[in-house]
C-alpha positions in Angstrom: 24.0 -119.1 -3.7 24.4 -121.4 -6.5 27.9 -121.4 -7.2 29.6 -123.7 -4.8 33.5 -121.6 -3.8 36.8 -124.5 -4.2 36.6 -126.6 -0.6 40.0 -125.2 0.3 38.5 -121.6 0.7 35.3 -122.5 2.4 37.7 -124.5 4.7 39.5 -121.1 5.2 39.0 -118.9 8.6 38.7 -115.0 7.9 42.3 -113.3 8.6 41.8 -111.5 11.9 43.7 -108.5 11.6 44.4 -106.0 14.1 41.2 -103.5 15.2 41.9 -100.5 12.8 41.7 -96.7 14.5 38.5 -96.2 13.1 37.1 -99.5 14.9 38.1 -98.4 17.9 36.6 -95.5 17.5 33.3 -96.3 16.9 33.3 -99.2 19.5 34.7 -97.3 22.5 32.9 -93.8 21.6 36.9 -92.3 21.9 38.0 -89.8 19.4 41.8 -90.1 20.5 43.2 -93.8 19.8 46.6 -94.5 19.9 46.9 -98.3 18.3 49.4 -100.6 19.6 48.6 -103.6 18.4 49.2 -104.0 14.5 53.0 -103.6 14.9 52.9 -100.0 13.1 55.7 -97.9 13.5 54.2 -95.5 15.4 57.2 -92.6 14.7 55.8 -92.8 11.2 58.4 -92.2 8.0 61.0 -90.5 7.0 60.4 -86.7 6.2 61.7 -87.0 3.1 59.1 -88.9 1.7 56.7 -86.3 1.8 58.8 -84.4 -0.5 59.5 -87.3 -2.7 55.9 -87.9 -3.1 55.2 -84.5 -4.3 57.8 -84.3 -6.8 56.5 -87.3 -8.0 52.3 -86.3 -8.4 53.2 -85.1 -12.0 54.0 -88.8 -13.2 51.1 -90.3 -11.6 49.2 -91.1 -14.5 51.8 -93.1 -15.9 52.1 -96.5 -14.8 54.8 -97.6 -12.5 58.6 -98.5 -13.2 58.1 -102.7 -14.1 61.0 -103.2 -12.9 61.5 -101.1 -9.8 64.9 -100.5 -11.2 65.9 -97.7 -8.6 64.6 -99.7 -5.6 66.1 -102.6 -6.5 69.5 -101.0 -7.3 69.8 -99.5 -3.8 69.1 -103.0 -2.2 71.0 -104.7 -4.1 74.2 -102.9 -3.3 73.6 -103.3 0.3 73.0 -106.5 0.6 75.1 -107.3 -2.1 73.1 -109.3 -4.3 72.0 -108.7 -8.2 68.8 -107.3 -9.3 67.9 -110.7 -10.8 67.8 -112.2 -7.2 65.1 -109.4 -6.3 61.5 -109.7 -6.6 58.9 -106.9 -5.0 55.3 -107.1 -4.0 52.3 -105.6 -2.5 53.5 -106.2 0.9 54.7 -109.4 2.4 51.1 -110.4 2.3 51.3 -111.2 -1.6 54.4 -112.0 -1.3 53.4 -115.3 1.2 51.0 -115.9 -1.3 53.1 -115.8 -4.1 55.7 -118.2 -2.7 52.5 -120.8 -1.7 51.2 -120.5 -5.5 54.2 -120.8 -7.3 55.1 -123.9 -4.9 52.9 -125.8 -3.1 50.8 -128.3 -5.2 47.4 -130.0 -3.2 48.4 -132.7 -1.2 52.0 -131.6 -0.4 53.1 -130.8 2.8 54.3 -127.0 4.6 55.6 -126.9 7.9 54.2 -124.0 9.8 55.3 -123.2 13.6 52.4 -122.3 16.3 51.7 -119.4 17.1 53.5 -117.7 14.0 52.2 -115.5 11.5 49.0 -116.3 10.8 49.1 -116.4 6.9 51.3 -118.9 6.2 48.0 -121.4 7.5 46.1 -119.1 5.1 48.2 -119.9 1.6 48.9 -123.3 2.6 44.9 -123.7 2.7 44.7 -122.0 -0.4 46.7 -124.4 -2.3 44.6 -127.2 -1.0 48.3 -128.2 0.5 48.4 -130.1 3.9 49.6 -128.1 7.1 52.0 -129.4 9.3 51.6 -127.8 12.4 54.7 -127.9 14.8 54.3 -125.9 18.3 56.8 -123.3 19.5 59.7 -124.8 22.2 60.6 -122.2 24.9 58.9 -119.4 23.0 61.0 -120.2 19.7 60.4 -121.4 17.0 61.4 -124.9 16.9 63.5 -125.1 13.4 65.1 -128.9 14.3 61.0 -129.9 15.1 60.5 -128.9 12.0 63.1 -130.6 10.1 62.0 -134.0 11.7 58.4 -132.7 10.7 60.2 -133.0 7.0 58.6 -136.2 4.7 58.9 -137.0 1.0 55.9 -134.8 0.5 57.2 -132.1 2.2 57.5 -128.5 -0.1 57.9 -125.4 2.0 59.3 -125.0 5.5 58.1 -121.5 7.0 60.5 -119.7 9.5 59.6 -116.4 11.0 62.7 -115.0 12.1 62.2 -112.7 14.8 59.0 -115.1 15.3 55.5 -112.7 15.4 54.1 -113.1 18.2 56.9 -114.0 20.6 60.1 -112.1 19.4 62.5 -114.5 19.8 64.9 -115.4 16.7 68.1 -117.2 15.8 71.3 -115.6 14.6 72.9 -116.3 11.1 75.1 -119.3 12.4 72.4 -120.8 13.8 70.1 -120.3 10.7 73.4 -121.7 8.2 73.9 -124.3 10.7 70.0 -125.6 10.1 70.1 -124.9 6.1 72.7 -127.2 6.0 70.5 -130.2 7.2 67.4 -129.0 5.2 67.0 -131.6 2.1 67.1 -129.8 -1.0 63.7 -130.6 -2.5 62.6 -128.5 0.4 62.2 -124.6 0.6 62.8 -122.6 3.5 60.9 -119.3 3.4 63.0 -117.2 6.2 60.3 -114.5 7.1 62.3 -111.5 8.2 59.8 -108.9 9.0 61.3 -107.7 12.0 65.1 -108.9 11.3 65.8 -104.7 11.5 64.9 -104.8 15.2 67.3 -107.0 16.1 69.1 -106.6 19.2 72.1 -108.9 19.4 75.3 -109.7 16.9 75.1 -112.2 13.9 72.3 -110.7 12.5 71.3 -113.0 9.8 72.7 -112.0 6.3 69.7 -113.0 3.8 72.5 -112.1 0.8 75.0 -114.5 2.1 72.6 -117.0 2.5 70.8 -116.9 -0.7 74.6 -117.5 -2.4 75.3 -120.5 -0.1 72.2 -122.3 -0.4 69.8 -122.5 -3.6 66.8 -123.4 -1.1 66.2 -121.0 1.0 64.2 -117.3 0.1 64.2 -114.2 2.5 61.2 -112.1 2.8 61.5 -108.6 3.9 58.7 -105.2 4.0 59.1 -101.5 4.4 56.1 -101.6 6.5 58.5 -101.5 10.2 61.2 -99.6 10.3 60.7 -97.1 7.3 57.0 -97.2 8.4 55.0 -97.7 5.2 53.2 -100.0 5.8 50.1 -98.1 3.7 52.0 -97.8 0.9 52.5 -102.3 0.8 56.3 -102.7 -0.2 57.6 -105.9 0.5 60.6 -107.9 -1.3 62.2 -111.2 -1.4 65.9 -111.9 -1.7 66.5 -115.5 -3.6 68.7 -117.2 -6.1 67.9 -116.4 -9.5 65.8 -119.5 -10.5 63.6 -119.2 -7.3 63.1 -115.5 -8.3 62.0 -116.1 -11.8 59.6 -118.7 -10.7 58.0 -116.4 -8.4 57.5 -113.5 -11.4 55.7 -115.9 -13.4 53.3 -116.2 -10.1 52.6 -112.6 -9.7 50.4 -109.4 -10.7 53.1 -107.9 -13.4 52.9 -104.4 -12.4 52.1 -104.4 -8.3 53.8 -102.1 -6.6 52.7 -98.5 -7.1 55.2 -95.5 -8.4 53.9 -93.6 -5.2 55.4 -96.8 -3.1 58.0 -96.7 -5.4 59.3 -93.4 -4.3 58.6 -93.6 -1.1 60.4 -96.6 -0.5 63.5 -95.1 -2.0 62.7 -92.6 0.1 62.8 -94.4 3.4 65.3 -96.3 2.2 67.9 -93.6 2.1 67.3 -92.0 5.2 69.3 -93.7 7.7 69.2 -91.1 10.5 65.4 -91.8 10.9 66.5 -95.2 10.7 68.4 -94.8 13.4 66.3 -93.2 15.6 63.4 -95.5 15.0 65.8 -98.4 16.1 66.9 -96.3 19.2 62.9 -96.0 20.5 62.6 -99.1 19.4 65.3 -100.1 22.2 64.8 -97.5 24.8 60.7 -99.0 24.7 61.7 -102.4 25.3 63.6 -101.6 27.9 61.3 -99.4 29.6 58.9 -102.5 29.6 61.7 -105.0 30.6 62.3 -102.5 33.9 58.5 -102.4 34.9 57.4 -105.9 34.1 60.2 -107.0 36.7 59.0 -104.7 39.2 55.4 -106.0 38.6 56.9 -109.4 38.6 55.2 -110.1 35.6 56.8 -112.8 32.9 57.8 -111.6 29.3 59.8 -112.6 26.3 62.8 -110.6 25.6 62.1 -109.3 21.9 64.0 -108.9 18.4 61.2 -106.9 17.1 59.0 -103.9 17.6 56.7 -105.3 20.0 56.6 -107.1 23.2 54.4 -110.0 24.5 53.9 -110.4 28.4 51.6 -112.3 30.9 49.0 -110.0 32.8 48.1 -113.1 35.1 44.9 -112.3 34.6 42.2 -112.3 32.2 43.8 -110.7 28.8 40.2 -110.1 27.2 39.2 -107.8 30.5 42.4 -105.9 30.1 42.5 -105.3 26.7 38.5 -103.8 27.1 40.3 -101.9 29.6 43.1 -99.7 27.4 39.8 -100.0 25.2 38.2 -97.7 27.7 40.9 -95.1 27.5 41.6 -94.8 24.1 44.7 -97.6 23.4 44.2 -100.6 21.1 46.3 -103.9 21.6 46.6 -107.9 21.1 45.1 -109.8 23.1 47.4 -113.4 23.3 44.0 -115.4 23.1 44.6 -114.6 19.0 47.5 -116.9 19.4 46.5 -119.4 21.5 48.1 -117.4 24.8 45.2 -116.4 26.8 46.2 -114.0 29.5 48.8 -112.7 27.8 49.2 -109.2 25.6 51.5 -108.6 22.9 52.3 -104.8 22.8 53.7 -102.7 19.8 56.4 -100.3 21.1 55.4 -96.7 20.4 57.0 -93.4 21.2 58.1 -92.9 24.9 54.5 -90.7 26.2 52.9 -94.3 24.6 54.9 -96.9 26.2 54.6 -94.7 29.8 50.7 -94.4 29.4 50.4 -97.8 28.5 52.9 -99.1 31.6 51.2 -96.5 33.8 47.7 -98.2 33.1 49.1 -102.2 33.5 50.4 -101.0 36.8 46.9 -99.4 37.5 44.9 -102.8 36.5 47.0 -105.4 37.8 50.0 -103.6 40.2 
């Protein structure tokens, strides 16, 4: 082809994602797949969203609501925040993205801990900005590392807090405690995917924050815990200047009135809320109970997944659950061979799946 692509894509690895159902299917020869490796919520949504959906199929030749006013006012009073300090996107995906274009200039610098979310490498790339890569320190990520990482040149700072792949995440003191050293020509984007799983007290408080410190942006999906993660809803919470930058970097009209709805939806229904958090808790510690027995290492967990050593080739046992219909991470895809990382699914999942570790490797 003739027509030469910008150097900082070419430069750019494909995404890997995680092996889709249908995949699976066609590689192992298995109709029945249960996938445990994308970090779905495997419980699904809220009933309520079915309904909501169908009340909503006569407006669906209309475009959607700009503004996502009834969204935004529901999350806005809980985290007590205004709407202004809101933005929405398809899915934290283009919401990374957003944050790297409005941002990040070539040449300037973004801090991004190893192994982390993969796509903050991606955006940074895209920008034609400079990656500083700074390696996890017991399995955390390393937020004073990164400060010292900080130069002149340095724009973004990316935390994922609980940290994909590992887990592990700080609490809000330790988090204010950190902003307060971070210079102010530098912004922190706290990734909080999984900050819904998390299992101890001083759960960071993105709303707080954003009030305290004009430097710092939270990132947040319905793709976990309400388990949309079809549907792409994910929304930043930021001070108002930060916000309005970010709108000016966006697709206008992104998020669709279907995802709309639904998100209210799930957003409302705090009994399945509940009881997604409760499996989410009772998996772990079904996994905590058996690793010990097996005497295999693993890293306690904030989110909805777990990542363990198999102490043994990771590649041979995930052709293995392959082989009997379950899909998940191999820790090569972060630079952690031998080890898996595991969504936690319903119990008859997380029993099957022990049952079969105990079968390869007890």
């Amino acid at each position: 082809m003739s027509v030469k692509v910008r150097k900082a894509i070419a430069d750019i690895p494909s995404y890997k994602a995680a092996k889709t159902v249908k995949a699976a299917q066609e590689e192992s020869g298995i109709k029945t797949i249960v996938k445990l490796a994308g970090n779905e919520n495997n419980l699904g949504c809220s009933p309520n969203v079915a309904k909501a959906l169908t009340n909503a199929f006569p407006e669906l030749s209309r475009y959607p609501e700009f503004s996502n006013a009834e969204l935004a006012g529901r999350i806005a009073s809980k985290y007590g925040v205004d709407r202004s300090e809101l933005i929405f996107t398809n899915g934290s995906f283009e919401l990374i993205s957003v944050v790297a274009s409005a941002y990040l200039n070539p040449g300037e610098e973004s801090v991004i801990p190893d192994p982390s979310f993969g796509w903050y490498r991606n955006v940074t790339k895209q920008a034609g900005a400079k990656e500083v890569i700074v390696p996890l320190k017991d399995d955390y990520v390393d937020i004073y590392a990164m400060l010292d990482a900080v130069t002149e040149n340095t724009k973004l700072l990316w935390i994922c807090n609980p940290n994909n792949p590992t887990g592990t995440g700080y609490t809000h003191s330790e988090i204010e405690e950190f902003l307060k050293k971070v210079p102010q020509h530098v912004l922190v984007v706290l990734d909080e995917a999984y900050i819904d799983f998390w299992n101890g007290e001083d759960r960071v408080d993105a709303g707080k924050l954003i009030h305290t410190y004009n430097n710092v942006i939270a990132l947040r999906t319905f793709s976990k815990l309400h388990g949309l993660a079809s549907l792409r809803i994910g929304y930043g919470l930021a001070n108002q200047e930060i916000i309005s930058n970010l709108r000016k970097a966006k697709v206008p009209i992104d998020i669709t009135m279907a995802g709309q709805v639904a998100a209210v939806a799930a957003f409302d229904d705090e009994e399945f809320q509940r009881k997604v958090i409760e499996n989410n808790k009772k998996g772990l510690e079904l996994y905590y109970r058996t690793l010990e027995d097996l005497g295999l290492k693993y890293i306690p967990s904030n989110g909805n997944f777990i990542m363990f050593d198999t102490g043994t080739d990771s590649g041979w046992v995930v052709s293995e659950y392959l082989k009997r219909g379950y899909v998940i991470r191999d820790g090569k895809d972060f630079g952690r061979p031998g080890w898996l990382r595991v969504t936690i699914g319903k119990p008859e999942e997380n029993e099957k799946v022990l049952e079969i570790l105990e079968e390869l490797i007890g």
